[in-house]
mmCIF file as Biopython writes it, N, C-alpha, C and O atoms, coordinates in Angstrom:
data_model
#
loop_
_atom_site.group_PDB
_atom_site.id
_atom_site.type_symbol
_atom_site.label_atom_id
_atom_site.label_alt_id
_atom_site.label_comp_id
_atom_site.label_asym_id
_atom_site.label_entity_id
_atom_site.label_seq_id
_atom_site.pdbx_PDB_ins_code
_atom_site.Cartn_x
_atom_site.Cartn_y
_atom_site.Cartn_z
_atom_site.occupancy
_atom_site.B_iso_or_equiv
_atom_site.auth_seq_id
_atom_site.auth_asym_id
_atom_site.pdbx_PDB_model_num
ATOM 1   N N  . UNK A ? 1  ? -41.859 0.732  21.736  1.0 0.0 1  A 1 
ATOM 2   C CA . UNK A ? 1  ? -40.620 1.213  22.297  1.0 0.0 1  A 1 
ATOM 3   C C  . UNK A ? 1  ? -39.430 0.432  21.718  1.0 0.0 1  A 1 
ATOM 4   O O  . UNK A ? 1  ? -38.346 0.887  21.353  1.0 0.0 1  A 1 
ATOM 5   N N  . UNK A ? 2  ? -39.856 -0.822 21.711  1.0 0.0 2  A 1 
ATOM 6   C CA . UNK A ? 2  ? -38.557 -1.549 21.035  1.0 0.0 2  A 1 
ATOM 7   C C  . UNK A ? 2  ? -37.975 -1.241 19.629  1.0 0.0 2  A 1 
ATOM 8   O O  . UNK A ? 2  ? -36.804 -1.227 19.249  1.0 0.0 2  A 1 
ATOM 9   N N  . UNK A ? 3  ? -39.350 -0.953 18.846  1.0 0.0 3  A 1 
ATOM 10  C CA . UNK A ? 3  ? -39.291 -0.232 17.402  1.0 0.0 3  A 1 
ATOM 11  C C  . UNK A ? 3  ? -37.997 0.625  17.393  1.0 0.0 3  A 1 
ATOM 12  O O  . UNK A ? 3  ? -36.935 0.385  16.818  1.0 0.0 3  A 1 
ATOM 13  N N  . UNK A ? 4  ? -38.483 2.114  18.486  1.0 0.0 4  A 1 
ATOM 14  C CA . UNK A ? 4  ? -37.788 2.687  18.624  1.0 0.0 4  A 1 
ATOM 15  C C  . UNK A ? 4  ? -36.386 3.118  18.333  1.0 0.0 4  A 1 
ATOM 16  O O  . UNK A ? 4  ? -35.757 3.859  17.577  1.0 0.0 4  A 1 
ATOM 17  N N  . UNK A ? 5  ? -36.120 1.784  19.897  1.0 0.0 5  A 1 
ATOM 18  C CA . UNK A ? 5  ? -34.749 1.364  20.228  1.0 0.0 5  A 1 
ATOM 19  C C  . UNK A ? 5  ? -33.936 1.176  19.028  1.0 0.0 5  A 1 
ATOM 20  O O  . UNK A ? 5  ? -33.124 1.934  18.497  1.0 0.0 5  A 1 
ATOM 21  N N  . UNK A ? 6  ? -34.382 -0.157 18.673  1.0 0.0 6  A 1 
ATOM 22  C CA . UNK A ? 6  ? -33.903 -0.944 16.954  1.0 0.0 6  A 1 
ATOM 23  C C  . UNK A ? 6  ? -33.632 0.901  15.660  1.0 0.0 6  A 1 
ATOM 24  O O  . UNK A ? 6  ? -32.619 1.190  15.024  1.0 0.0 6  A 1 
ATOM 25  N N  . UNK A ? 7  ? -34.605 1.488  15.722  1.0 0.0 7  A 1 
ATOM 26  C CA . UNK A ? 7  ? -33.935 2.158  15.093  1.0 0.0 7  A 1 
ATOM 27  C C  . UNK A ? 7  ? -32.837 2.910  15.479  1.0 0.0 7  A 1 
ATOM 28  O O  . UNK A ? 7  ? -31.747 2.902  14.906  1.0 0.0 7  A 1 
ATOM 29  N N  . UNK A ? 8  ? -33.203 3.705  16.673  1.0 0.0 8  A 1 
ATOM 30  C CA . UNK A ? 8  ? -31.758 4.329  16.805  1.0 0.0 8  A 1 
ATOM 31  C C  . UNK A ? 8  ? -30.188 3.859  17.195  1.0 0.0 8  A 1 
ATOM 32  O O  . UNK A ? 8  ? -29.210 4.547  17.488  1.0 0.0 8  A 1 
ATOM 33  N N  . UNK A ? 9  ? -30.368 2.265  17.064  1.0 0.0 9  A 1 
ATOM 34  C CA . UNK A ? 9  ? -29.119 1.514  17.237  1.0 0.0 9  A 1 
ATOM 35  C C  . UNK A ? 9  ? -29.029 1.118  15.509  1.0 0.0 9  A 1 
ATOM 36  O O  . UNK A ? 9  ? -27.920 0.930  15.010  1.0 0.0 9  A 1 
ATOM 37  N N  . UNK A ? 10 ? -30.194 1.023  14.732  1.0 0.0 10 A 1 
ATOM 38  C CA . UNK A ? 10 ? -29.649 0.517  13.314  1.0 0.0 10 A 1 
ATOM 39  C C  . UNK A ? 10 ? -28.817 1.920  13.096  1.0 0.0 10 A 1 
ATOM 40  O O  . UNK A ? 10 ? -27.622 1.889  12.802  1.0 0.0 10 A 1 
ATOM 41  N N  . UNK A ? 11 ? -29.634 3.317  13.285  1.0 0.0 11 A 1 
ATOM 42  C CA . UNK A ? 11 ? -29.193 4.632  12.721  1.0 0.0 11 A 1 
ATOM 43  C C  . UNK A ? 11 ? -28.174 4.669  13.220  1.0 0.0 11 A 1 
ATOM 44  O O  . UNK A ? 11 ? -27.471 4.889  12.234  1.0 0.0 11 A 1 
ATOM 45  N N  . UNK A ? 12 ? -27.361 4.609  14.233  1.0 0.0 12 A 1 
ATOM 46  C CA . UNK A ? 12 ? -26.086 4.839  14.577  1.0 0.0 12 A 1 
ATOM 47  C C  . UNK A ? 12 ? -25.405 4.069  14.433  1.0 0.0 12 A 1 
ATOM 48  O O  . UNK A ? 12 ? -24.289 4.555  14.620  1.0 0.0 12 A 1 
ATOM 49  N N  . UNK A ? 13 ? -25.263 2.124  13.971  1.0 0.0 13 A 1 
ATOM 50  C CA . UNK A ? 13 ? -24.269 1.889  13.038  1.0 0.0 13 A 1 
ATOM 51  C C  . UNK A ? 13 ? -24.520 1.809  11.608  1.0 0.0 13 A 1 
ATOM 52  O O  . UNK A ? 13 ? -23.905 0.937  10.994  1.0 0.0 13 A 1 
ATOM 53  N N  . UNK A ? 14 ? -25.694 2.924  10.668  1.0 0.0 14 A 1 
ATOM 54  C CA . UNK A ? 14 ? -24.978 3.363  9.737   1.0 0.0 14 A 1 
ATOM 55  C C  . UNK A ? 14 ? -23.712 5.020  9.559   1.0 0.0 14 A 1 
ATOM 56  O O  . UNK A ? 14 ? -22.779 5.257  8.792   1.0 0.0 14 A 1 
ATOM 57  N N  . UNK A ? 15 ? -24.289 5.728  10.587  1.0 0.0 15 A 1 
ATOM 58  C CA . UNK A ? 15 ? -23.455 6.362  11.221  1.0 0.0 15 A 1 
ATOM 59  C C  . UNK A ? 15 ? -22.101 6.358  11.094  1.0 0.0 15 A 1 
ATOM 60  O O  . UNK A ? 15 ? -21.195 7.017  10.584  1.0 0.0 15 A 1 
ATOM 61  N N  . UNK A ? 16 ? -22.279 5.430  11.709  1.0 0.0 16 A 1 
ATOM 62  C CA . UNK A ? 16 ? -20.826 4.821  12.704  1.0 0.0 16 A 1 
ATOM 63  C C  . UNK A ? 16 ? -20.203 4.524  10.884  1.0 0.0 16 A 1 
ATOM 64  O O  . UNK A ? 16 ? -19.223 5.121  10.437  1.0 0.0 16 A 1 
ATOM 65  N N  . UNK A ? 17 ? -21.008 3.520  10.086  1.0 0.0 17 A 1 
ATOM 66  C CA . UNK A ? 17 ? -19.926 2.635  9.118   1.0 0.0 17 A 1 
ATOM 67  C C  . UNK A ? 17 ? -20.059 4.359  7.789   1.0 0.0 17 A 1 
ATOM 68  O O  . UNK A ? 17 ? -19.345 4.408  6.788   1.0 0.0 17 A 1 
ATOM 69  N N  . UNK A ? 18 ? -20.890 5.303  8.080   1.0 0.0 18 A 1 
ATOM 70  C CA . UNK A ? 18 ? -20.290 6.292  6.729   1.0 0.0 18 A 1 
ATOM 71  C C  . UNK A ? 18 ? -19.356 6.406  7.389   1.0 0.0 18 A 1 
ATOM 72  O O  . UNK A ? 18 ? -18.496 5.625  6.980   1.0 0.0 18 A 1 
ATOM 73  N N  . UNK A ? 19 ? -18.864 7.236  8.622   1.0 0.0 19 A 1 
ATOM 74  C CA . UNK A ? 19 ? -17.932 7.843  9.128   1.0 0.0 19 A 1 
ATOM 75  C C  . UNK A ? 19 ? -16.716 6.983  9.120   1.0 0.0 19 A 1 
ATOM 76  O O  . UNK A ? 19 ? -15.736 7.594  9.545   1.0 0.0 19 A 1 
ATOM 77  N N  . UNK A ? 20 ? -16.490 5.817  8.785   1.0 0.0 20 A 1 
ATOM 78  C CA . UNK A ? 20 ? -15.681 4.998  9.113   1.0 0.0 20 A 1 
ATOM 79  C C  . UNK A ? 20 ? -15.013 4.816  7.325   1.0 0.0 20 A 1 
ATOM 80  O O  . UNK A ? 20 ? -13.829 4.946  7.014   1.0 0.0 20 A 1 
ATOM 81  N N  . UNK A ? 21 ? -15.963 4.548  6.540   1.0 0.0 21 A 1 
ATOM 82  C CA . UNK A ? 21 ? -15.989 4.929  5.139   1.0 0.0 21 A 1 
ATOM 83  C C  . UNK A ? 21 ? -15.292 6.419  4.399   1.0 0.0 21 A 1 
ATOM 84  O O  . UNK A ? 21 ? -14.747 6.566  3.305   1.0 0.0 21 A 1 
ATOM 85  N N  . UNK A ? 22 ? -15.515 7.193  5.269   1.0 0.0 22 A 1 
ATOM 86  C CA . UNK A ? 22 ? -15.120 9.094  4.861   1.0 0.0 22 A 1 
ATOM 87  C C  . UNK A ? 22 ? -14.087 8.914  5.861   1.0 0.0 22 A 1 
ATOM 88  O O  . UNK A ? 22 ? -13.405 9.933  5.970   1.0 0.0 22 A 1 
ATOM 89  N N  . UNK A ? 23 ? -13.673 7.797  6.766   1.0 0.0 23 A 1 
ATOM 90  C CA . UNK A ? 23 ? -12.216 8.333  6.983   1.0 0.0 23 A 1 
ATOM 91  C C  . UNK A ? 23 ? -11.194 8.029  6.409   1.0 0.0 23 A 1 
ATOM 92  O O  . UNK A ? 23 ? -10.094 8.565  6.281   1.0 0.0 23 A 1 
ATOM 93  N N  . UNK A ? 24 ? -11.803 6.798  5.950   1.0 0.0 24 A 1 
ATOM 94  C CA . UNK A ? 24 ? -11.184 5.398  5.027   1.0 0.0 24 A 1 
ATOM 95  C C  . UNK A ? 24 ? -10.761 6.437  3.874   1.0 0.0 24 A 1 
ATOM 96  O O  . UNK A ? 24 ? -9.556  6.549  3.646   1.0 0.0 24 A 1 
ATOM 97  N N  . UNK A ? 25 ? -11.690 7.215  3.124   1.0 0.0 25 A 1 
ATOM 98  C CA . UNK A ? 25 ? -11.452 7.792  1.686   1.0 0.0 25 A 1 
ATOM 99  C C  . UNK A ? 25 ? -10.615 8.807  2.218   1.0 0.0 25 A 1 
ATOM 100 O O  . UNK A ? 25 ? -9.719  8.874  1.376   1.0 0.0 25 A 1 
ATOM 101 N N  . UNK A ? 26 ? -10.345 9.694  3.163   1.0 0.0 26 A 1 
ATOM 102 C CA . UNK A ? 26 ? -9.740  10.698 3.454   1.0 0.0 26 A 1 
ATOM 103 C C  . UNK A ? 26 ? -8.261  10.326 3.816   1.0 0.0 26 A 1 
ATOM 104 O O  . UNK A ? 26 ? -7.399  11.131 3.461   1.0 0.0 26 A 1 
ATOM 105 N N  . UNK A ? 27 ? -7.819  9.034  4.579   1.0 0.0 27 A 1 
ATOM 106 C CA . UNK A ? 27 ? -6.525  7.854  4.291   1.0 0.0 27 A 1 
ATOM 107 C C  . UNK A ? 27 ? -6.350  7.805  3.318   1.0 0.0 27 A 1 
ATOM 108 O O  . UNK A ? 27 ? -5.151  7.587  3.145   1.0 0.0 27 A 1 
ATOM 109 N N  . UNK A ? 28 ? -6.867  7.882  2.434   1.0 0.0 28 A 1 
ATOM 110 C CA . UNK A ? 28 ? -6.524  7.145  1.207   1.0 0.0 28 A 1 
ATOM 111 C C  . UNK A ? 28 ? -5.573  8.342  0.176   1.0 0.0 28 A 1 
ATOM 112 O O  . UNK A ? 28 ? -4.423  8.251  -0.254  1.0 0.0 28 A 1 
ATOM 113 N N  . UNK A ? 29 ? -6.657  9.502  0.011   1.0 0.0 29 A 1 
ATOM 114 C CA . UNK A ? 29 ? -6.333  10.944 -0.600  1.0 0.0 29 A 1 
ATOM 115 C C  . UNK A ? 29 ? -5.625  11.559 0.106   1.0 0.0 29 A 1 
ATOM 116 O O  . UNK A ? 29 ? -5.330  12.640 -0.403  1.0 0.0 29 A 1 
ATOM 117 N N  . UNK A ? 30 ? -4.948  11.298 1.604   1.0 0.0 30 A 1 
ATOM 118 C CA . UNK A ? 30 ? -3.804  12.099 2.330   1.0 0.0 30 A 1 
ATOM 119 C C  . UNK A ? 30 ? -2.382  10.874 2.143   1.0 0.0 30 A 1 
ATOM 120 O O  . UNK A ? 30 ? -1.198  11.172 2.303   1.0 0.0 30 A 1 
ATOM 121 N N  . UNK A ? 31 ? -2.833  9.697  1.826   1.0 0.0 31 A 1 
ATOM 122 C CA . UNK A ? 31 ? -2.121  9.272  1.233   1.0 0.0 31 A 1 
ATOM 123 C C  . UNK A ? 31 ? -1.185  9.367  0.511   1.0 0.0 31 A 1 
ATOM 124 O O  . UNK A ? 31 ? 0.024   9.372  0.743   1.0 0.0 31 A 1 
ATOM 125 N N  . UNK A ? 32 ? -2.146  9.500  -1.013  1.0 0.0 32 A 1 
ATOM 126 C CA . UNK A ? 32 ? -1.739  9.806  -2.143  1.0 0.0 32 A 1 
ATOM 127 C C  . UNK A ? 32 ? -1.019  11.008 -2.406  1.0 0.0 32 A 1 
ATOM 128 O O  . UNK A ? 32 ? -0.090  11.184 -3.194  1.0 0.0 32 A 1 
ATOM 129 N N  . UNK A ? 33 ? -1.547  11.761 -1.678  1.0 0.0 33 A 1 
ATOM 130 C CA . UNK A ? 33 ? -1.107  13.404 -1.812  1.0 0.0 33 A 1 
ATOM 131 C C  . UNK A ? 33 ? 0.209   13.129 -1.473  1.0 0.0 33 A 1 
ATOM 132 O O  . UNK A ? 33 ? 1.079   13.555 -2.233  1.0 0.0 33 A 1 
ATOM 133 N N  . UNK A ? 34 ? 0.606   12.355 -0.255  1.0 0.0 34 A 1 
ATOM 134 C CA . UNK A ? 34 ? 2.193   12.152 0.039   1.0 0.0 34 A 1 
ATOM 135 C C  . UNK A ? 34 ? 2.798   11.288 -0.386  1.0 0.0 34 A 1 
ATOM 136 O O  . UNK A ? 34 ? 3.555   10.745 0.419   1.0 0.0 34 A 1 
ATOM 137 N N  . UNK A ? 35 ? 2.781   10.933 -1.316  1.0 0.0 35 A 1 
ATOM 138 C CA . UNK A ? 35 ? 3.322   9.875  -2.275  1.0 0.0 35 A 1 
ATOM 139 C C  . UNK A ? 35 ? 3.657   10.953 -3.494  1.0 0.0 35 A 1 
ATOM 140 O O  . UNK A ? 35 ? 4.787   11.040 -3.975  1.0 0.0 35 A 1 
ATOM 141 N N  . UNK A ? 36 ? 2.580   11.732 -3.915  1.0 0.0 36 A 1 
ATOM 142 C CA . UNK A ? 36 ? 3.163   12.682 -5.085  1.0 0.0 36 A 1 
ATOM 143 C C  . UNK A ? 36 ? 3.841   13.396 -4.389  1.0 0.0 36 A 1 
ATOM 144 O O  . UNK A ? 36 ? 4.976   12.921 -4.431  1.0 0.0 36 A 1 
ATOM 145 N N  . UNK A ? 37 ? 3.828   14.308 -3.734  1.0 0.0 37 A 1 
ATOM 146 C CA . UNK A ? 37 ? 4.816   14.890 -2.514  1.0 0.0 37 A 1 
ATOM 147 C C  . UNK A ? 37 ? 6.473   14.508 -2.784  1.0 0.0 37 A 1 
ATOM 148 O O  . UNK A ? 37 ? 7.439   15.150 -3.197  1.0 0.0 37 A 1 
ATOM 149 N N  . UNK A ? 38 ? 6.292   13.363 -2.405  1.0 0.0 38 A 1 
ATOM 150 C CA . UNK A ? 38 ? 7.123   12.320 -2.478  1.0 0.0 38 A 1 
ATOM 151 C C  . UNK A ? 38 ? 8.287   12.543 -3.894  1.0 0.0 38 A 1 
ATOM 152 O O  . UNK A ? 38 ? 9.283   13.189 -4.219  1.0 0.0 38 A 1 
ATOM 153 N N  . UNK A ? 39 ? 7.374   11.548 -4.383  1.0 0.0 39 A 1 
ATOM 154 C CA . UNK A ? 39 ? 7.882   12.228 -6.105  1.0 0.0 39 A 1 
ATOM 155 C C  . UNK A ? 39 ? 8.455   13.281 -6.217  1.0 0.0 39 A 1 
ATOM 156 O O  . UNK A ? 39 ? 9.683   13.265 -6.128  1.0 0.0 39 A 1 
ATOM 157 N N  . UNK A ? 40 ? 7.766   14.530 -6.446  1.0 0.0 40 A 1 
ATOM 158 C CA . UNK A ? 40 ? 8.279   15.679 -6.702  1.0 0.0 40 A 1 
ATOM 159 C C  . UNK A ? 40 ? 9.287   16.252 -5.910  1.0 0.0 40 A 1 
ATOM 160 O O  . UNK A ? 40 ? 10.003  17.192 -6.256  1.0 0.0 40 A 1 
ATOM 161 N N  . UNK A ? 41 ? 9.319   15.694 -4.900  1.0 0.0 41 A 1 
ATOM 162 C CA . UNK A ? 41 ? 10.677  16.253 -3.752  1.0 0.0 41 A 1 
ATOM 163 C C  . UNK A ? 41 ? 11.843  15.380 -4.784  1.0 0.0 41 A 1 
ATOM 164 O O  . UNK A ? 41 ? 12.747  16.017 -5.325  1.0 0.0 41 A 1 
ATOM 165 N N  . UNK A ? 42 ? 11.742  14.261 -4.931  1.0 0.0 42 A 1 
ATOM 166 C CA . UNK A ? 42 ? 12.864  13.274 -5.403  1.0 0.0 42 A 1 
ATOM 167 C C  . UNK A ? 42 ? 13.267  13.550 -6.861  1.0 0.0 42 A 1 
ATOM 168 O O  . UNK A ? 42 ? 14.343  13.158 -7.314  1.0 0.0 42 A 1 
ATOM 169 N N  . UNK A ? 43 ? 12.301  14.288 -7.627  1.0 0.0 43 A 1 
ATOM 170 C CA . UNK A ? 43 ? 12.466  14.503 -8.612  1.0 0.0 43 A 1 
ATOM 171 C C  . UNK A ? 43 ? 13.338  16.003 -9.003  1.0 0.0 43 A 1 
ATOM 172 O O  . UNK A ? 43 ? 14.119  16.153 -9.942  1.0 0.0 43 A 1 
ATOM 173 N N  . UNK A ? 44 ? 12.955  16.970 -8.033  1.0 0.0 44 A 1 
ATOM 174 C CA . UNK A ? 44 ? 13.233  18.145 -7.618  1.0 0.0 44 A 1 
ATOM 175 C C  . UNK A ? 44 ? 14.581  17.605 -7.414  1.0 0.0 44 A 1 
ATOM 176 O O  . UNK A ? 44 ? 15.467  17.752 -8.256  1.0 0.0 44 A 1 
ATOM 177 N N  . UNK A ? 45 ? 14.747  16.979 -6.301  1.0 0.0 45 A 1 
ATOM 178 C CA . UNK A ? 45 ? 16.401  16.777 -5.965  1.0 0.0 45 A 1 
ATOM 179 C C  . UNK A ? 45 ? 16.846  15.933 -6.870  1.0 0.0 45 A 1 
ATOM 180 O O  . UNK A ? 45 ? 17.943  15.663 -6.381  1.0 0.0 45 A 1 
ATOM 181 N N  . UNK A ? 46 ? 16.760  15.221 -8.010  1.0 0.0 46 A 1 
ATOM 182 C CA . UNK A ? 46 ? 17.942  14.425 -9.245  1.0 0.0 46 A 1 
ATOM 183 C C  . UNK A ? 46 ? 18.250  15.791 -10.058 1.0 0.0 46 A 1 
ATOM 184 O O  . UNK A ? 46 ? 19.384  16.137 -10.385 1.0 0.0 46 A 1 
ATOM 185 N N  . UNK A ? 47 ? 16.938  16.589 -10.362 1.0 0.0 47 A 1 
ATOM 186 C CA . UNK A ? 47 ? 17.356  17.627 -11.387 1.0 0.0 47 A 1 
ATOM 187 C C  . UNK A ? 47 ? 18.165  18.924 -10.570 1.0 0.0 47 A 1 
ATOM 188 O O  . UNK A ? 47 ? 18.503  19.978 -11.109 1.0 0.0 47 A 1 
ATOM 189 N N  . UNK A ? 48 ? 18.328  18.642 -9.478  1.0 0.0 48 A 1 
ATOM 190 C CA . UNK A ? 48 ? 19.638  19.349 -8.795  1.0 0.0 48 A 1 
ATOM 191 C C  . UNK A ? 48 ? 20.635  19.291 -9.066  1.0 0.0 48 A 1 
ATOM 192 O O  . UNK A ? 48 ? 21.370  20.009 -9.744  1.0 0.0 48 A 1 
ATOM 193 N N  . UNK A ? 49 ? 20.844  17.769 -8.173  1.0 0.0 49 A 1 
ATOM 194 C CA . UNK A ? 49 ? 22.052  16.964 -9.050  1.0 0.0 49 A 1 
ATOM 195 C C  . UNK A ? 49 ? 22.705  17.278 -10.330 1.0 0.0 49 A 1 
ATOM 196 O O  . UNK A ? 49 ? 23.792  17.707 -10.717 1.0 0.0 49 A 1 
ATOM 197 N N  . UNK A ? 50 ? 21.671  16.915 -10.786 1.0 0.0 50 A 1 
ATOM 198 C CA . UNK A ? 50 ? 22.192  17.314 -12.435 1.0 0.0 50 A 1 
ATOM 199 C C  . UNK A ? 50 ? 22.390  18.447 -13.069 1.0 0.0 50 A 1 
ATOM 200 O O  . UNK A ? 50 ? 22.800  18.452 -14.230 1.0 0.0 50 A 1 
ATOM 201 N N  . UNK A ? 51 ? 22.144  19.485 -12.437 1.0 0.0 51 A 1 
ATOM 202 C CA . UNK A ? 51 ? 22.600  20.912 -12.620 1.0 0.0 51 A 1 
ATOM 203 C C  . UNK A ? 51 ? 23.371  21.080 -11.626 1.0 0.0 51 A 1 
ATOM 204 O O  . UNK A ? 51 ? 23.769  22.244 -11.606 1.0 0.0 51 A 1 
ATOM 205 N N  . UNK A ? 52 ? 23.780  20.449 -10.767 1.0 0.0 52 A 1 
ATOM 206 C CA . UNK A ? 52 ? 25.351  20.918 -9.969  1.0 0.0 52 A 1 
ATOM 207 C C  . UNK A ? 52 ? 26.281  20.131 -10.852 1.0 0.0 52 A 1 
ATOM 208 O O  . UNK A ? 52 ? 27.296  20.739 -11.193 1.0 0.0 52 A 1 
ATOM 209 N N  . UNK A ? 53 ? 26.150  19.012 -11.248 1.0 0.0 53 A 1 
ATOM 210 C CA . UNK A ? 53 ? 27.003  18.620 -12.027 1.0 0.0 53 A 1 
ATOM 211 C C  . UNK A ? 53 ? 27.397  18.822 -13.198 1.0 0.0 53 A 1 
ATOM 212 O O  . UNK A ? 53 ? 28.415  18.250 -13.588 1.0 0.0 53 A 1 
ATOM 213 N N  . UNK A ? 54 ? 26.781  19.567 -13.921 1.0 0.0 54 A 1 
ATOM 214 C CA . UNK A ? 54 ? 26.567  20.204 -15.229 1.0 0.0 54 A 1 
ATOM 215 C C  . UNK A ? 54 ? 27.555  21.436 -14.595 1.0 0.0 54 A 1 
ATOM 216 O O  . UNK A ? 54 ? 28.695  21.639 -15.013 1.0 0.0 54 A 1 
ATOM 217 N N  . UNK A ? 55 ? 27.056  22.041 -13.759 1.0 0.0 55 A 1 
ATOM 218 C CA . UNK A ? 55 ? 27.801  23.216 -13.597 1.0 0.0 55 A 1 
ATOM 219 C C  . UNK A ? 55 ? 29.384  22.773 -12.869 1.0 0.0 55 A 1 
ATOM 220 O O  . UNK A ? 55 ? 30.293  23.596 -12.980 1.0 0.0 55 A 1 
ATOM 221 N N  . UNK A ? 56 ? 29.651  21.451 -12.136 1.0 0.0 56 A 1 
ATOM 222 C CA . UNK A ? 56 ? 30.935  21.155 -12.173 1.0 0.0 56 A 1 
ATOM 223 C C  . UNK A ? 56 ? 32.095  20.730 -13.009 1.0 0.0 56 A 1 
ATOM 224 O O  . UNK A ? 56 ? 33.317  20.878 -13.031 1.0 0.0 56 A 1 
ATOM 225 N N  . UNK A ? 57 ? 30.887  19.963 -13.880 1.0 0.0 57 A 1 
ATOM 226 C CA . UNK A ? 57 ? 31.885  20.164 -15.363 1.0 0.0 57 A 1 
ATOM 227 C C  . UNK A ? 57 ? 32.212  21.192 -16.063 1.0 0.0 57 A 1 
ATOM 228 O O  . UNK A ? 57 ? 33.248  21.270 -16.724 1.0 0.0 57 A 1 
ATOM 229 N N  . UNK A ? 58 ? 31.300  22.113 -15.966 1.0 0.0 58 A 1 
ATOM 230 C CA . UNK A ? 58 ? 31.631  23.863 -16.884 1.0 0.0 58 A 1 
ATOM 231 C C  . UNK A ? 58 ? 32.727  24.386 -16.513 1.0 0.0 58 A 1 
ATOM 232 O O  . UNK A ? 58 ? 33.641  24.915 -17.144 1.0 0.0 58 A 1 
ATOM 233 N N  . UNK A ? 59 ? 32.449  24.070 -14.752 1.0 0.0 59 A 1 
ATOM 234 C CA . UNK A ? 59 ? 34.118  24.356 -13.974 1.0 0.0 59 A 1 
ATOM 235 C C  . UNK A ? 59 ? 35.649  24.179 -14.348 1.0 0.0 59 A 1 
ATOM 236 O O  . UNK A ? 59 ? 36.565  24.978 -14.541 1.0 0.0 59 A 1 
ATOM 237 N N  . UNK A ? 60 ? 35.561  23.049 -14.365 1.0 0.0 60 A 1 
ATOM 238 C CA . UNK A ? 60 ? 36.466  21.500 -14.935 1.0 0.0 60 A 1 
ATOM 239 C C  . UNK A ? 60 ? 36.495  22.108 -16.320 1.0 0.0 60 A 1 
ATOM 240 O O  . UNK A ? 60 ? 37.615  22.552 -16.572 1.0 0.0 60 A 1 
ATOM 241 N N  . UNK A ? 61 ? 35.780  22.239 -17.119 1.0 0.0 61 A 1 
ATOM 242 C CA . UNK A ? 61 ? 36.108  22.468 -18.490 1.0 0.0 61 A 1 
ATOM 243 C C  . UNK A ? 61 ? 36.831  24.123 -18.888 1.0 0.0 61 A 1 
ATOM 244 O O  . UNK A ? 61 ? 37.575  24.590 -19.751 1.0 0.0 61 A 1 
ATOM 245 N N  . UNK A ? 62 ? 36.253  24.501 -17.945 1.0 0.0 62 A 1 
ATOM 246 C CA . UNK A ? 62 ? 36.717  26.553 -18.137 1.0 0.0 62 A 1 
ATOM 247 C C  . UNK A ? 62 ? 38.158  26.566 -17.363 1.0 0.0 62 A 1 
ATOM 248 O O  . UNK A ? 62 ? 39.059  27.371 -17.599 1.0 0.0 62 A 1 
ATOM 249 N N  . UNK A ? 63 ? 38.186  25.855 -16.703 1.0 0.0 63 A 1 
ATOM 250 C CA . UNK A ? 63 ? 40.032  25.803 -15.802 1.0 0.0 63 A 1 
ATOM 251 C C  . UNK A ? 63 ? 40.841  24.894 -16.122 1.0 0.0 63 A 1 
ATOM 252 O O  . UNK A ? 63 ? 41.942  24.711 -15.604 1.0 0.0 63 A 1 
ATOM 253 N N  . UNK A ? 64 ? 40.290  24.188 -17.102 1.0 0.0 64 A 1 
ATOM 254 C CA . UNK A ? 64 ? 41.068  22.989 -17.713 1.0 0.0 64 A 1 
ATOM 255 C C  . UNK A ? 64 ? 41.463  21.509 -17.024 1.0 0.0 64 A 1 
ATOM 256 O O  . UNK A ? 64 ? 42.401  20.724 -17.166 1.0 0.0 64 A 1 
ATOM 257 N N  . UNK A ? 65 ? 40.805  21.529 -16.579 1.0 0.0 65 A 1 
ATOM 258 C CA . UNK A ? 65 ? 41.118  20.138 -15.181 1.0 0.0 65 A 1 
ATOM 259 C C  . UNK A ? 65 ? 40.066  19.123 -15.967 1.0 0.0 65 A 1 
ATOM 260 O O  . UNK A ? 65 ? 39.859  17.996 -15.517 1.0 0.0 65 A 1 
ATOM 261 N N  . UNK A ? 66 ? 39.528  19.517 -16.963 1.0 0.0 66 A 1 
ATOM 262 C CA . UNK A ? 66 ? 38.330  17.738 -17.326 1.0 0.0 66 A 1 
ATOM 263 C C  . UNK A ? 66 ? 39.578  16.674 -18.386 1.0 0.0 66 A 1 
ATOM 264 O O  . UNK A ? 66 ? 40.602  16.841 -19.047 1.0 0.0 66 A 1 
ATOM 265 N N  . UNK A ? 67 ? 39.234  16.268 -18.235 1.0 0.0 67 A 1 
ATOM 266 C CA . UNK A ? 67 ? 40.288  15.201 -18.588 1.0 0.0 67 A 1 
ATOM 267 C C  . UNK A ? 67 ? 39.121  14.181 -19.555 1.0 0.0 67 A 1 
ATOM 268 O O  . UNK A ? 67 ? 39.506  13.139 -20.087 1.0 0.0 67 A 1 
#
């Protein structure tokens, strides 16, 4: 009976440490995912920028106000 016991307490903390492991890796890759996320939002918004400003100079340059 003790046999038993011992196993189904070893089996449930390996259990316990995959599941703890596959949440660990799943932190990790929801992570990352929002970090590139990240990026591409920030990157998305400079090359905005830079086409509103491109197009405020076209402004400035077609009405004569760039100096």
């Amino acid at each position: 009976m003790a046999d038993n016991s011992q196993s189904m307490s070893y089996n449930a903390g390996e259990a316990k440490g995959q599941a703890e492991v596959k949440k660990d890796q799943m932190v990790d890759k929801a992570s990352g995912a929002m970090q590139s996320a990240k990026e591409s939002c920030q990157q998305a918004g400079q090359q905005m920028m830079e086409k509103a400003q491109g197009a405020a100079d076209s402004v400035k340059e077609a009405t004569g106000m760039k100096k």
